[in-house]
N, C-alpha and C positions, 0 to 999 in steps of 0.2 A: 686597684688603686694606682697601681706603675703604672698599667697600661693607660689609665684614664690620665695621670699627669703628662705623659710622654704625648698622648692625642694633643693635650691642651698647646702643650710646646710649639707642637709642629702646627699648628694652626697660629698662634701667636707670631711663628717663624714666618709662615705664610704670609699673613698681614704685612708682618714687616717688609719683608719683601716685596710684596705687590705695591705698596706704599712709596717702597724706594723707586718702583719703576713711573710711578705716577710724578713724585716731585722732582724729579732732574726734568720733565717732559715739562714743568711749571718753568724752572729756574733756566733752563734754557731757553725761553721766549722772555726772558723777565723785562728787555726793552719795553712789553703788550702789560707788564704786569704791575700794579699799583703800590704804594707804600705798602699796606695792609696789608698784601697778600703774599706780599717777601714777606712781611713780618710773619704771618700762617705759616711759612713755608720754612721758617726759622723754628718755629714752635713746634713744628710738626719734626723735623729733625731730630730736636732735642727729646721729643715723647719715642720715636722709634729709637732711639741710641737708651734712654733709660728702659725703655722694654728691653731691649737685647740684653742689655747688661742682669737685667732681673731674671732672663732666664739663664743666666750665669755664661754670657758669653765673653771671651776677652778683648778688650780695646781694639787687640790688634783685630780682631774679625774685619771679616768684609762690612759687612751690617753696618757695625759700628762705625767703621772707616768712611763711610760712604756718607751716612748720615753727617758726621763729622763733617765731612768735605761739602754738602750741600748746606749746611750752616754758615758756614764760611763764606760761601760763594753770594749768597742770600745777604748777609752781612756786608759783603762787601761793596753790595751792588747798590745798598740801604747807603753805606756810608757815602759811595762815588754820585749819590741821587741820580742811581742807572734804573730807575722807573718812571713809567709813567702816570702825569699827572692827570687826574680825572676830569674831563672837559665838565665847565657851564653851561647850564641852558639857557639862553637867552629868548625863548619862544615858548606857546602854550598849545595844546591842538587847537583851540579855538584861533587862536593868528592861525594856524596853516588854514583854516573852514574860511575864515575873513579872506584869506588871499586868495581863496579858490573862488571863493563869488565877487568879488572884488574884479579876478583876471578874467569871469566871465562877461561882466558887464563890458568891462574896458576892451575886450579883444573880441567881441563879435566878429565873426569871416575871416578871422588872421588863421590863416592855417600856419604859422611858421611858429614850432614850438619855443625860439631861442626868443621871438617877438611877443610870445604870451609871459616867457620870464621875466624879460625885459620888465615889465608890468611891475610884477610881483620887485625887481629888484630897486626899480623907482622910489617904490612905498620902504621899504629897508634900509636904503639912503636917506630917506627925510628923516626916519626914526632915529639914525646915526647923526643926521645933522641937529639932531635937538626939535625935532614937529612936536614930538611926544608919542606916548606909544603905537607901535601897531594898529590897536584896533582906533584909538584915536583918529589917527589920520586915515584911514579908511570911511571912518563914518562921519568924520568932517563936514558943514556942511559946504558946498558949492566948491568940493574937493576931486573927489574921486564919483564916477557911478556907481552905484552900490545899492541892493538891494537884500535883505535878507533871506529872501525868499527865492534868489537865484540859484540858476543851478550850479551843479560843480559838474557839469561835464560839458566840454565844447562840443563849436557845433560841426567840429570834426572828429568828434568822438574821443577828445583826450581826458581824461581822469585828471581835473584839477586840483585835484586833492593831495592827489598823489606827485605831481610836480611842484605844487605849494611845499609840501615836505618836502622834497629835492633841494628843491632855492633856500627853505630854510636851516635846513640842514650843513648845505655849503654856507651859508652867511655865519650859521655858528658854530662854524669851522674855523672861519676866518676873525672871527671873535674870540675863538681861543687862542689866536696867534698862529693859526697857520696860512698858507701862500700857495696859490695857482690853487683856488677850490674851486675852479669852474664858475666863476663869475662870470657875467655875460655884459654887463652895465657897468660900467666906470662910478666910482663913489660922488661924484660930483654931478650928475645926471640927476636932475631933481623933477625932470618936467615932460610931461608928452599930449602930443597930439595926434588923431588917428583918423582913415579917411574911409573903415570898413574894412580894406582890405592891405592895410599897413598903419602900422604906430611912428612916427619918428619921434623922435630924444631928443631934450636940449640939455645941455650944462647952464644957459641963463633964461633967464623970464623970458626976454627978447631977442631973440636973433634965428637967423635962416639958416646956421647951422647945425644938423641932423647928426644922430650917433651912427657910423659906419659898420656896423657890427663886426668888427675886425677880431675882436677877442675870441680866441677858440671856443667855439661852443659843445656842450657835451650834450643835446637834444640833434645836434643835426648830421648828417654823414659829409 
């Protein structure tokens, strides 16, 4: 019966331990870590410190000290809202599907991958300017070229699927408030025309001047 309670101890001991080595490794990235999960990491402290204590350990232990001291830390980070907030989604997989045959209609022979986003950030702009949704303005009529039945891979062999998520993903980036996501297309860019083997950008209905693509882009070296 001693032997058997003493086994339980030292594994209970163990737990705790291992556990203390886990959430300092949490609480020290807690900038990456969400309301909720400080709060976990709060809960979890306080359940390692009432173990310790039940197997009759004193305050002053390490265990307990420790656990103590990541409660705090946890707590304080809750209080100073030293977390982060969990981004919105502003897209569906179907917009990233609509955007891949959407950029293939619109970009035939463009081989310049910053020129197929381009495409795709056009349609994101209008949406931002109030067109109406994504697939909306995609299937517009006498809008975009568009077919359902297009493909999603160009015809230089790029995965538009997978760059539709890209664009996407930086747009709802920058929708959650953040800056420099690799935008390629200035917000005011609502218009393009293309001659097979180049797209130019307008900012109005009418005028001869073209987007420079001066903004760094992250598709090209």
């Amino acid at each position: 019966m001693i032997k058997s309670k003493k086994k339980m101890n030292k594994r209970l001991i163990a737990l705790c331990l291992s556990t203390l080595i886990i959430v300092p490794m949490c609480v020290s990235a807690a900038t990456n870590k969400t309301h909720q999960e400080l709060t976990t990491i709060k809960q979890t402290a306080h359940e390692i410190a009432n173990k310790a204590r039940g197997l009759g350990l004193d305050n002053s232990h390490d265990i307990i000290v420790s656990a103590k001291k990541l409660w705090h830390e946890a707590d304080n980070r809750i209080k100073n809202k030293e977390y982060k907030t969990p981004m919105n989604t502003y897209y569906s997989n179907e917009d990233v599907t609509l955007l891949a045959k959407v950029a293939f209609c619109e970009a035939r022979g463009i081989k310049s991958k910053t020129q197929i986003a381009c495409v795709m950030w056009t349609i994101l702009n209008r949406h931002d300017a109030g067109y109406g949704s994504i697939k909306y303005i995609i299937t517009a009529p006498n809008q975009f070229s568009y077919y359902s039945s297009a493909r999603t891979v160009s015809d230089y062999g790029y995965d538009l699927k997978v760059l539709a998520k890209d664009v996407l993903e930086r747009w709802n980036q920058e929708k959650n408030g953040f800056t420099n996501v690799g935008r390629v297309l200035p917000k005011d860019y609502l218009w393009f025309t293309g001659n097979g083997s180049r797209n130019n950008f307008r900012n109005k209905f009418r005028t001869n001047q073209y987007w420079n693509y001066s903004l760094p882009s992250p598709y090209e070296n």
